[in-house]
N, C-alpha and C positions, 0 to 999 in steps of 0.2 A: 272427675272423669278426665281422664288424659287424652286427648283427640291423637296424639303424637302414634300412638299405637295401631289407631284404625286408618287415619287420612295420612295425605302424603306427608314426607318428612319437613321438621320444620329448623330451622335453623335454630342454636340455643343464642338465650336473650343475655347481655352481659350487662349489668344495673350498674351505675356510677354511682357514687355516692352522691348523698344529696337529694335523693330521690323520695316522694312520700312514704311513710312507712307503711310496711307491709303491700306493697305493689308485686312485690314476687308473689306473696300467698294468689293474690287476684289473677293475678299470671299464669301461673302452675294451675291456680281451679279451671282458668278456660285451655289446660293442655301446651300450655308452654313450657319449657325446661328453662330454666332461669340458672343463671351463677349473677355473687355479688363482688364488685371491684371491693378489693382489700382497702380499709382505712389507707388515707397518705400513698396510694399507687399513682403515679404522675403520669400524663397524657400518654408522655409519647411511651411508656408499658402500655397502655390499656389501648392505644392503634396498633402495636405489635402483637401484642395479645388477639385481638380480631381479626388483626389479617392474618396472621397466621391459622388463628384456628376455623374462620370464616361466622364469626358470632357478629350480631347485632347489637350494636351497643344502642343504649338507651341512656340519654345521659339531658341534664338542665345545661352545660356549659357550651355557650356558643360559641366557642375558640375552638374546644372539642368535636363540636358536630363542623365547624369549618374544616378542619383536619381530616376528620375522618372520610369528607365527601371530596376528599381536594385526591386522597388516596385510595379513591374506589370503596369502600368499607361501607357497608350499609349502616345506617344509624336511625333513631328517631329521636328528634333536640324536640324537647319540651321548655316551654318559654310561658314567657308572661302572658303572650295574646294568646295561648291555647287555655288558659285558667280563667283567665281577666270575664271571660262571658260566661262564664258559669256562675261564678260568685257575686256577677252583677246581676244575674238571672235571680238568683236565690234570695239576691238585697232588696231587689221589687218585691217579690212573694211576700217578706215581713213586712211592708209597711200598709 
């Protein structure tokens, strides 16, 4: 279902590489339009790329999300301590 069609407009998501695979499919299922950073596309393209077209980058590198919030660019930096409790959540459960 694409929420994109019925709810207000939503900006499109621009994936860096590096990112788990298949997060766009999960993305796009809840209604997001997604594009992926081209293999070897270097920061400062994918900050010109954003600002220019007004996309969200969604990216692991924290030099990247420094950049992108230092130039307005909305982003979401995905990092260790967003994972770190899940997978200790999950480490409890087996033992």
């Amino acid at each position: 279902m694409n929420n994109n069609a019925s709810g207000p407009h939503r900006p499109v998501l621009l994936l860096d590489e590096g990112l788990p695979y298949g997060l766009d499919r999960f993305l796009k299922d809840e209604g997001w339009d997604t594009e992926k950073v081209p293999p070897g596309t270097d920061d400062t393209e994918i900050l010109k790329l954003a600002k220019e077209r007004g996309l969200v980058v969604i990216t692991q590198d924290k030099q990247l999300v420094s950049r992108l919030r230092f130039q307005r660019v909305k982003c979401v930096g995905i990092g260790v301590e967003d994972i770190l409790p899940v997978v200790l959540e999950r480490l409890r459960a087996i033992k």
